[in-house]
C-alpha positions in Angstrom: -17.3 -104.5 68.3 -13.8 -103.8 69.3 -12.5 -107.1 67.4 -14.6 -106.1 64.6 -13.1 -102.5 64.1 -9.7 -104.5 64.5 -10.3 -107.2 61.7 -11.8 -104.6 59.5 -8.8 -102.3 59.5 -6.2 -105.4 59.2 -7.8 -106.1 55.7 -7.2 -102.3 54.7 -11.2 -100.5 54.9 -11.9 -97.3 56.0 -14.5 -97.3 58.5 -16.8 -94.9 60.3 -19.2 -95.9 63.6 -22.7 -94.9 61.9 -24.4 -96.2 65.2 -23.6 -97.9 68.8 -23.2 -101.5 66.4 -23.0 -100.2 63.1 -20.3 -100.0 61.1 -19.8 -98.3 57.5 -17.0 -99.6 55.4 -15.0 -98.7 52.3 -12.5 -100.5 50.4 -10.3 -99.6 48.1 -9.7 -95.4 47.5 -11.5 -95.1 44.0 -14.0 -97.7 41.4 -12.0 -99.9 40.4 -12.6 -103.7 40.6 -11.4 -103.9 43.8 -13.8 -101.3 45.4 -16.2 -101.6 47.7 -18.6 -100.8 50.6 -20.5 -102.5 52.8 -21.7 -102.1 56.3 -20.9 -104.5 59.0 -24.0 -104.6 61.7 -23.1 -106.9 65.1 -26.5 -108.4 66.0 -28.1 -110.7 68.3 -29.6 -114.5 66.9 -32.8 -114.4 69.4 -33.2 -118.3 69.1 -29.9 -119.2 69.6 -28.8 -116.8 72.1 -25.9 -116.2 70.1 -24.5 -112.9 68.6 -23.5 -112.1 64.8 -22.0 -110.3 62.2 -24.2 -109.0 59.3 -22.7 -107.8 56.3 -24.5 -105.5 53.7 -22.9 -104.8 50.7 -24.2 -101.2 49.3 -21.6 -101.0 45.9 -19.1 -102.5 44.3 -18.7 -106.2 42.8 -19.9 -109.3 44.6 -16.4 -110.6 44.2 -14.8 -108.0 45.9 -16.8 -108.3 48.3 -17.1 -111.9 49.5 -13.0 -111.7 49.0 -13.1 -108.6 51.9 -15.9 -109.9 53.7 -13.9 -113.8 53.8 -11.0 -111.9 54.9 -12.6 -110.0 57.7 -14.1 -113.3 58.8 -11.6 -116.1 59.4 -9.5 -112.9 61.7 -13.0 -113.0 63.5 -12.9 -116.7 63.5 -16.8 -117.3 63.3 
């Protein structure tokens, strides 16, 4: 979680800890086309025995978006 909270505030979101794995994330101050927010869940793959990142994307553009979300990634290297 704690390399999570650290990727998500070198790309530049806001975030808040909505629950023990959950986090709620805002780029970008006002609606532009470079806003958005999204959660970030860590989660557990039962079959694989492997643990996640889930991204939700609540508003904003899909291109904003995938551009955050690929950014928040490859620091995360998944």
């Amino acid at each position: 979680m704690a390399a999570l909270r650290q990727a998500t505030d070198s790309a530049s979101c806001r975030c808040r800890l909505l629950e023990p794995f959950l986090l709620s994330c805002t780029h970008a101050k006002s609606a532009s086309e470079h806003f958005c927010h999204f959660e970030a869940e860590v989660c557990r793959l039962q079959r694989l025995g492997l643990t996640g990142v889930l991204f939700r994307r609540l508003a904003g553009t899909s291109l904003a978006f995938r551009t955050v979300v690929t950014s928040i990634a490859s620091q995360l290297q998944l």
